[in-house]
Structure formats: C-alpha cells, structure tokens
C-alpha positions as CSV (number, residue, x, y, z in Angstrom):
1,X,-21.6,283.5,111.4
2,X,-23.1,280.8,113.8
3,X,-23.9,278.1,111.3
4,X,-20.9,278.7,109.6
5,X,-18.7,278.5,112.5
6,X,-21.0,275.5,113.7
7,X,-20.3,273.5,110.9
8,X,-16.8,273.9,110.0
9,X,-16.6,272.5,113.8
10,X,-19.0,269.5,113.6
11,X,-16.6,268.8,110.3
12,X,-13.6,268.8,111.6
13,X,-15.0,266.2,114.7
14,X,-16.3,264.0,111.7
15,X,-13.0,263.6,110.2
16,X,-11.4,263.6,113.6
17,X,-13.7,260.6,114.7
18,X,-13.1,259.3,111.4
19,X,-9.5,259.0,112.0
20,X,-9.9,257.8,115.4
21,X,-12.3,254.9,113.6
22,X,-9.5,254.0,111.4
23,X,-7.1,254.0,114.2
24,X,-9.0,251.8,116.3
25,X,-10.0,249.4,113.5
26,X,-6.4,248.8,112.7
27,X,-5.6,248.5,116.2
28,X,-8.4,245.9,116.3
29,X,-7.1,243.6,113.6
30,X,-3.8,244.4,114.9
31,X,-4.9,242.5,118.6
32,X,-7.2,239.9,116.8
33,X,-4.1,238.7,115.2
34,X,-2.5,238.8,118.2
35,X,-4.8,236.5,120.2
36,X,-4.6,234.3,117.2
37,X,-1.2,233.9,117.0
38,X,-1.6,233.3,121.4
39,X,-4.2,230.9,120.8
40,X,-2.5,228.7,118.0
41,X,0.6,228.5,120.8
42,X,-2.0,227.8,123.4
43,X,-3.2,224.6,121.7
44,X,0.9,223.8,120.7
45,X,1.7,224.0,124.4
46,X,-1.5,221.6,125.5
47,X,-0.1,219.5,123.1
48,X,3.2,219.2,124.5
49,X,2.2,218.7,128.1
50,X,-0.8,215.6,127.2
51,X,3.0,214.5,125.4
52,X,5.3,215.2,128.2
53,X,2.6,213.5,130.5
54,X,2.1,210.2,128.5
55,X,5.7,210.0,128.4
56,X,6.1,210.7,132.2
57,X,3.5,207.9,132.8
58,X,5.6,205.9,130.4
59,X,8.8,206.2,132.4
60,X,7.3,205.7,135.5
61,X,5.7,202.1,134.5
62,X,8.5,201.0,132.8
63,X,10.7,202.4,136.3
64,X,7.8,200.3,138.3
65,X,8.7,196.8,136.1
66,X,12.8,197.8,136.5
67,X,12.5,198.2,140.5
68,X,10.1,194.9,140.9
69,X,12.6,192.9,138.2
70,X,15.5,194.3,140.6
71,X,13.9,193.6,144.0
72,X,12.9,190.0,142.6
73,X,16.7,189.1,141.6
74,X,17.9,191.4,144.6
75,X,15.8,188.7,146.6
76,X,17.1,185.8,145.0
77,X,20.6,186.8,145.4
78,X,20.6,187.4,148.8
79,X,19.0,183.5,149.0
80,X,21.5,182.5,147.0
81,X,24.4,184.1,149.0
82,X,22.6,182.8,152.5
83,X,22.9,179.6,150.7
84,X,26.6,180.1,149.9
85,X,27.7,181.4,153.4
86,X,26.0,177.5,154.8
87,X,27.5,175.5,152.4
88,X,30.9,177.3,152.6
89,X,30.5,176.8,156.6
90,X,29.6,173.3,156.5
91,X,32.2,172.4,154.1
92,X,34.7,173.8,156.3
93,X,33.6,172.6,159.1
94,X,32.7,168.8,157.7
95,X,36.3,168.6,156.4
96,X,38.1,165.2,157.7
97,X,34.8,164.7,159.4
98,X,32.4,161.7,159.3
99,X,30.4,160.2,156.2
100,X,27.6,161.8,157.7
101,X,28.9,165.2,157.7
102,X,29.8,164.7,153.7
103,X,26.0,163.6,153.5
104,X,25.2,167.1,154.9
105,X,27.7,168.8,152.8
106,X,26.3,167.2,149.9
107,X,23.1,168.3,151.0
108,X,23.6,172.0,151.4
109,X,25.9,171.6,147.5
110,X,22.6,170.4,146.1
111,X,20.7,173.0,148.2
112,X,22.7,175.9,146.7
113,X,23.4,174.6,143.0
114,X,19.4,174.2,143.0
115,X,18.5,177.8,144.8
116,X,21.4,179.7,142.6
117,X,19.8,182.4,140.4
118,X,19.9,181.7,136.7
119,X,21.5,185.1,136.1
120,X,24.5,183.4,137.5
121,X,25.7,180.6,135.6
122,X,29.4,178.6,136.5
123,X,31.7,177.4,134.4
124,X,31.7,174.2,133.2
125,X,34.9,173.2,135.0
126,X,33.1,174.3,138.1
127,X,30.1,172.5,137.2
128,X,31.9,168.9,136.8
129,X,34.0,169.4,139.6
130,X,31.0,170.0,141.8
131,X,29.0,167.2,140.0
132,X,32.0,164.7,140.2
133,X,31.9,166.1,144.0
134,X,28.3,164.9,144.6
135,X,28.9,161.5,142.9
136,X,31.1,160.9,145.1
137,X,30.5,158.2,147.6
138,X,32.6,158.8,150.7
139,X,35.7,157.4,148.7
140,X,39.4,159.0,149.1
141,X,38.9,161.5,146.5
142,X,36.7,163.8,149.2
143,X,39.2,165.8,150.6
144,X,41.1,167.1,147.9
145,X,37.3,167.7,145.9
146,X,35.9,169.4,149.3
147,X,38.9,171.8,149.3
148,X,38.6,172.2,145.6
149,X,35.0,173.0,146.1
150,X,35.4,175.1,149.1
151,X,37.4,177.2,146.9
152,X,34.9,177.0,143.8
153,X,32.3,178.3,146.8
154,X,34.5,181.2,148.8
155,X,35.4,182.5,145.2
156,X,31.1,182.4,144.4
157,X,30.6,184.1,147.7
158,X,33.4,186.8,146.9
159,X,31.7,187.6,143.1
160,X,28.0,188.0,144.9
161,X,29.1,189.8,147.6
C-alpha cells in the first residue's frame, strides 16, 4: 500500500541523509584541521620573512659602513701614493742639485711621512733612515741617504700600487 510504500522511502532518505551528514561532518573536521595546520605554517613563514628582512637590513648597514670605511682609506691611499709619485720625482730630480732643492726634497719627505695612512706603517730601519735624512743639513752624507731614500720611496710606491 501507499503509506507503506511512502514510508519505507522517506526511511531509507533519512538514513541516506544521515550518512551523507556523517560524511560531511567528518569531511568538515577533516578541512578544519587542514586550515589549521595552513594557518600555524602561515604565521611560521611570516616569521621567517620579518627575520630574513631584519637580517637583510642588517647586512646592508653593516655593507653601507664597509664601502664608506673602504672609500675613506681608498681616498687616503690614493693621497698618499700622489704624495709618493712627488717626492720620488723630486728626489730624483734634486739629486746632486742645490741646497735648495734638498730643502724641497725635505719638504715633500715631511709632506708624505705626515699624509701616509696609518694602515701603513714602515719599518723602523726606514723610519731612522728617513729621520736621519731630514736631520740632515746639507752635509756630505745627502747623496748616499737620497739614494737610500729614493729606494725606501720607489719600493713604497711599488707596495701601494
């Protein structure tokens, strides 16, 4: 009969949609878990690039002080080897020369020993050899100190450049 027939039907959609219930209930948790799990590596991954960012700001400061530390001493060498090249060509060129071209020469020594960069220190033989050099007052000793000087200088000149 009708009713019969009627509800033996509307049963089996009841369990059917009960099933289907279950089925999408576990297929909910299943994709709430899911986003979870997404979100948790979301906020990980944010982490890590504010990280990676600091430490890229980082670098590039500590980049910024190297290249103006470099382009100071850069600068300062480049002084120092103009200063080199002049004395060298003075000395040179003042050998034998007048008292007044070992003035000069003196001159451009002091001018050099004053401008030369910290970084680059001589050695103490050098040192007193260009000290006992300007001391020096125009006495016999020039020539052999000038070439002995000229030769302290080339060999400066060769290590800058």
């Amino acid at each position: 009969c009708w009713c019969e027939k009627t509800t033996a039907r509307k049963a089996g959609m009841i369990n059917d949609a009960s099933a289907d219930l279950r089925a999408f209930g576990q297929t909910i948790l299943s994709l709430k878990g899911f986003a979870a799990t997404r979100a948790s590596e979301i906020t990980e991954l944010e982490a890590g690039i504010k990280a990676n960012q600091e430490a890229q700001a980082q670098a590039t400061s500590i980049r910024s002080k190297e290249n103006a530390e470099y382009t100071a001493e850069t600068a300062e060498l480049k002084q120092a080897i103009a200063a080199l090249e002049k004395a060298v060509t003075v000395l040179v060129g003042g050998t034998g020369a007048s008292a007044l071209l070992q003035e000069s020469t003196k001159a451009q020594v002091r001018v050099l020993i004053s401008d030369m960069p910290v970084s680059r220190s001589l050695k103490s033989n050098q040192v007193a050899l260009l000290h006992e050099f300007l001391q020096s007052g125009g006495s016999a000793k020039y020539m052999p100190q000038s070439f002995t000087v000229q030769g302290i200088l080339k060999d400066m000149y060769e290590t800058f450049t």
